[in-house]
C-alpha positions, 0 to 999 in steps of 0.5 A: 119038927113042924111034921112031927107036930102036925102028926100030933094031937092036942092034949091040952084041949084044944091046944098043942103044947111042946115042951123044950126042956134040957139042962142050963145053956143047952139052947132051950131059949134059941131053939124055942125062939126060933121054933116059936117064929116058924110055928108063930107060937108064943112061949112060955118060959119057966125062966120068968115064973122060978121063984128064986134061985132054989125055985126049980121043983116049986115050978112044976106046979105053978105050971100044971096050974097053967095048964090045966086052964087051958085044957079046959080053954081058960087062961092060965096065970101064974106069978112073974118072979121078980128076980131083982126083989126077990119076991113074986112080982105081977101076973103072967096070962098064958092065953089058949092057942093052938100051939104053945111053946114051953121052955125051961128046965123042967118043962117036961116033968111028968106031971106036965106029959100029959098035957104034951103033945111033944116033948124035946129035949136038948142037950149039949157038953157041960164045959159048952152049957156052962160057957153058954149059960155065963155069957148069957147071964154073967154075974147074976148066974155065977154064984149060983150055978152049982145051987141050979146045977144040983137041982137039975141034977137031982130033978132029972135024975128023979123024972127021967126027961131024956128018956120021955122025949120024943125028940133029943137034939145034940148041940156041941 
């Protein structure tokens, strides 16, 4: 992993952007915190900026944005939800550095690629997301898995992120 991104450029100024990016429970969080550690990278989850629950497509901008400030070495802010309130909360800052890790559903969406340096994608069987994803977040997720689940269903079907990746790891 740390080869195939050392071989690329930064496209996003001076910054090497990977984005990891699978459905819920497919093990973006892990890979990306143990990715981070080895890279000594920081991560930028999409799971603090959604805007609620129906929040998935109105994230890709909010992201673009981010983005795009540090394309041009400026930091990038976006809103923090506030999942308990509903509502958005404080600022999030995305500083430059030379490599920034962006996990979440939807992290690669096309109009982010050509910020990219890499694209990973993770995937895994729906009964194992679906467990992963319950252990983790229980009672808060439950209610609207199927809410999320048709969104990233609707989502990738439309931006084709699979195919894009330029890597795709199997967890079983």
């Amino acid at each position: 992993m740390h080869r195939a991104l050392a071989d690329r450029e930064p496209a996003c100024g001076r910054v090497r952007v990977v984005a990891v990016d699978g459905r819920s429970g497919a093990g973006k969080s892990w890979f990306a915190e143990r990715l981070a550690r080895r890279l000594a990278a920081p991560v930028f989850s999409l799971e603090d900026i959604y805007p609620g629950w129906r929040g998935l497509e109105a994230t890709v901008p909010l992201v673009r944005d981010v983005l795009a400030a540090l394309a041009v070495d400026e930091f990038g802010r976006v809103p923090r939800w506030d999942w308990e309130h509903d509502r958005p909360g404080d600022s999030i800052v995305v500083s430059p550095a030379p490599t920034l890790i962006v996990e979440g559903v939807g992290a690669g969406a096309t109009p982010l690629r050509p910020f990219l340096s890499l694209l990973v994608w993770l995937e895994a069987p729906d009964d194992v997301r679906k467990e992963r994803a319950l252990a983790r977040d229980g009672k808060t997720f439950a209610p609207w898995w199927d809410v999320w689940a048709e969104q990233e269903r609707a989502h990738f079907s439309r931006e084709m992120t699979a195919g894009a990746a330029d890597l795709v790891i199997r967890a079983g």
